[in-house]
N, C-alpha and C positions, 0 to 999 in steps of 0.2 A: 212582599215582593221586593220593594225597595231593599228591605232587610238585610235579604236574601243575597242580591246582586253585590250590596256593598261587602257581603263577609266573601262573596267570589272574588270581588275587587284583591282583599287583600291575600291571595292563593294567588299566587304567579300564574302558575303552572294549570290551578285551575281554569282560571281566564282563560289562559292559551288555548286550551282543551275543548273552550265551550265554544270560542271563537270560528276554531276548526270546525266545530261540528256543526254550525249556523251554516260557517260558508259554504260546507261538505253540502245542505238541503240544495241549495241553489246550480253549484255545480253538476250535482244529480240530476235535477230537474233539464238542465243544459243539455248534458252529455246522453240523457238513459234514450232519448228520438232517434240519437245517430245509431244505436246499435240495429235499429229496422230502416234504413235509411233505403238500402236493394228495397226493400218492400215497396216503399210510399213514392218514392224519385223514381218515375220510367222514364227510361230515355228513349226520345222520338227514331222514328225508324231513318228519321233523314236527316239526323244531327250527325253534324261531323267533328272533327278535329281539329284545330289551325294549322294552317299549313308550316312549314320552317320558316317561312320571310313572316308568316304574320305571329310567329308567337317568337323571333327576336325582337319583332316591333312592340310584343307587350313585354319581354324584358326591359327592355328599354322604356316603354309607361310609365313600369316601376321604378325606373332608376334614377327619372326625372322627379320621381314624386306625383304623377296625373292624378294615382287616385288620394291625393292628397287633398284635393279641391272638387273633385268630378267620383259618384257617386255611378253604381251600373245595376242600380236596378229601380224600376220602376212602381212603386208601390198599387195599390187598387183601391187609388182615390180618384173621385171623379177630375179632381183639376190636374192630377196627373195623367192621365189617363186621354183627356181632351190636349195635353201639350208635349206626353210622349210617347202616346202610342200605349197598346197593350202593355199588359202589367208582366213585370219577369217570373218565368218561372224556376222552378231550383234548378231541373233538368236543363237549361240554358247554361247553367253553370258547374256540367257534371263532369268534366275537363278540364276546371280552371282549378291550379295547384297555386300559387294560394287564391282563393275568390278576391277581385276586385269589388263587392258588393258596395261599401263603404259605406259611411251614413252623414258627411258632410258636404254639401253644397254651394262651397264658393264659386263655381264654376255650373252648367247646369247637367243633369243624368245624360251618361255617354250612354246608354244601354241599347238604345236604338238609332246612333248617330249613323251606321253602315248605309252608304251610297247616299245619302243628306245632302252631301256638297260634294263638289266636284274634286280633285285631286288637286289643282289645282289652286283651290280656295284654302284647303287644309295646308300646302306646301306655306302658302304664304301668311298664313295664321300662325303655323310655327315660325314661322320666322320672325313675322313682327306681328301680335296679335293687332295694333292699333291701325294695319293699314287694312283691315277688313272692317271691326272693330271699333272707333274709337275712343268708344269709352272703355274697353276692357283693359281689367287690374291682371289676364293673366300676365306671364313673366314670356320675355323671347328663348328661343332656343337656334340661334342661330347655327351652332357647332354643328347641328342633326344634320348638317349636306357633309358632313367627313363619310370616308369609306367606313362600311358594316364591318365588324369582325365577324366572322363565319366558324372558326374555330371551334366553338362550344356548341354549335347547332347540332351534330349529332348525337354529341352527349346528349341534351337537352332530350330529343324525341325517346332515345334509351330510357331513360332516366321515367318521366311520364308515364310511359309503356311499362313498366315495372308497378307504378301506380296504379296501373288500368286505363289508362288513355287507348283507346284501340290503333296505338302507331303499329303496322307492320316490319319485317322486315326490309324490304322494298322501301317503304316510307323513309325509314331510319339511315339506310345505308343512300341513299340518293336523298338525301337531305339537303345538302350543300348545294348542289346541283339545283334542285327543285326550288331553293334559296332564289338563286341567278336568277332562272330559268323563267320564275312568275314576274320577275321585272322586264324580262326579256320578249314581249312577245311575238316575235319573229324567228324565237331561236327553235333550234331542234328539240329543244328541253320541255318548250311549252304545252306538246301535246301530254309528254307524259305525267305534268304536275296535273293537268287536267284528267288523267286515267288516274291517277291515287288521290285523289280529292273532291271529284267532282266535275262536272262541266261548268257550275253556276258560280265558280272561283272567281276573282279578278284576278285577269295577269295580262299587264301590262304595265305603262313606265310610271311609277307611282311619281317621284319626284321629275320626272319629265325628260328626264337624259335616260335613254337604256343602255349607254356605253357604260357606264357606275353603279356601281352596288352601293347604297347608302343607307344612312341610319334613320335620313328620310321616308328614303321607300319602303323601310320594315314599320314604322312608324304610320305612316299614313296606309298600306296595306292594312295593317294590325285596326286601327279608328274605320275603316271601311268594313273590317267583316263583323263589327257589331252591331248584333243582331239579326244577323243571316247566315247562322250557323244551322239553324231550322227554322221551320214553317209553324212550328207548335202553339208560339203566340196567337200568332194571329189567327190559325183556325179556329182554337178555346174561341177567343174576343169576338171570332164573326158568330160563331155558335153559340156564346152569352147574349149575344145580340139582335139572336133572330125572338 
């Protein structure tokens, strides 16, 4: 066997060959689940979609780096389990273009932070983690109170929707709007984010002023609705449990 490897060793071309086809097993092994993926991932009858204000707020996640440190899914270990709640399922994540799932923990699993803490408590966490906090190593984000750009919002629902995100028309074109509108809750706009989304949406002033559109309020909007996109968790977890 040794033999064997060292006379491959000296074949370039061979190596390369054999290398490919190792990693080729492993690949396969990855890749051949997703081709029944519709099979095995049902998605709940009462899972939704993020709204426009809460999926600028996960551009923005990403662009800070959150899942850099903060990890979104809950594994089905009992000490997990006892400190976040039910375990995720895949269908929790059959809308997220790329998955935050991550697998590093410097910070602790956002997966079920949604309505945890007050709007309030998150405004001020981003801004100085230490004045909630203080022992916390996260980093501040003071910039998040500038105004949102809105501009790319409708792309974005387009875009998804072409994915299989179930955006409507309606959804897509009253984007911007519906953007405002969920930080607005007084405005005329509010009822109708509520008729393309749901009643059980938050819309109200996330960052605490509802004269501004901020990068706050897409932000803290976006950390509120995780995990209350459905009820599927917790059903599973009450019905493992009985």
């Amino acid at each position: 066997m040794l033999k064997l490897h060292y006379n491959l060793e000296k074949v370039s071309m061979g190596l390369v060959a054999a290398i490919i086809a190792v990693a080729s097993v492993g690949g396969i092994v990855e890749i051949a689940p997703l081709f029944t993926i519709e099979e095995t991932v049902v998605i709940p009858d009462d899972m939704r979609p993020h709204t426009p204000l809460e999926l600028a707020g996960r551009e923005i996640y990403i662009r800070e780096g959150c899942y850099a440190c903060h990890s979104q899914m809950v594994r089905s270990l009992a000490d997990e389990l006892d400190r976040y709640g039910p375990y995720s399922l895949a269908a929790e994540s059959a809308y997220d273009h790329p998955m935050l799932w991550g697998s590093k923990r410097t910070g602790p699993d956002l997966a079920r932070l949604g309505e945890k803490y007050s709007d309030d408590w998150h405004v001020a966490h981003l801004i100085n983690p230490r004045a909630v906090i203080p022992v916390s190593i996260m980093p501040a984000y003071p910039w998040l109170t500038r105004d949102l750009n809105t501009g790319l919002i409708e792309d974005n629902l387009a875009t998804l929707a072409r994915l299989g995100v179930p955006y409507d028309d309606a959804m897509i074109d009253n984007a911007m709007a519906d953007a405002r509108a969920q930080s607005r809750p007084d405005s005329d706009g509010a009822d109708g984010v509520r008729d393309r989304y749901g009643d059980d949406i938050a819309v109200r002033a996330f960052d605490g002023d509802p004269d501004r559109l901020t990068e706050m309020d897409a932000l803290v909007a976006y950390l509120q609705s995780l995990g209350t996109l459905t009820d599927a968790a917790y059903e599973m977890f009450a019905e493992d449990a009985q």
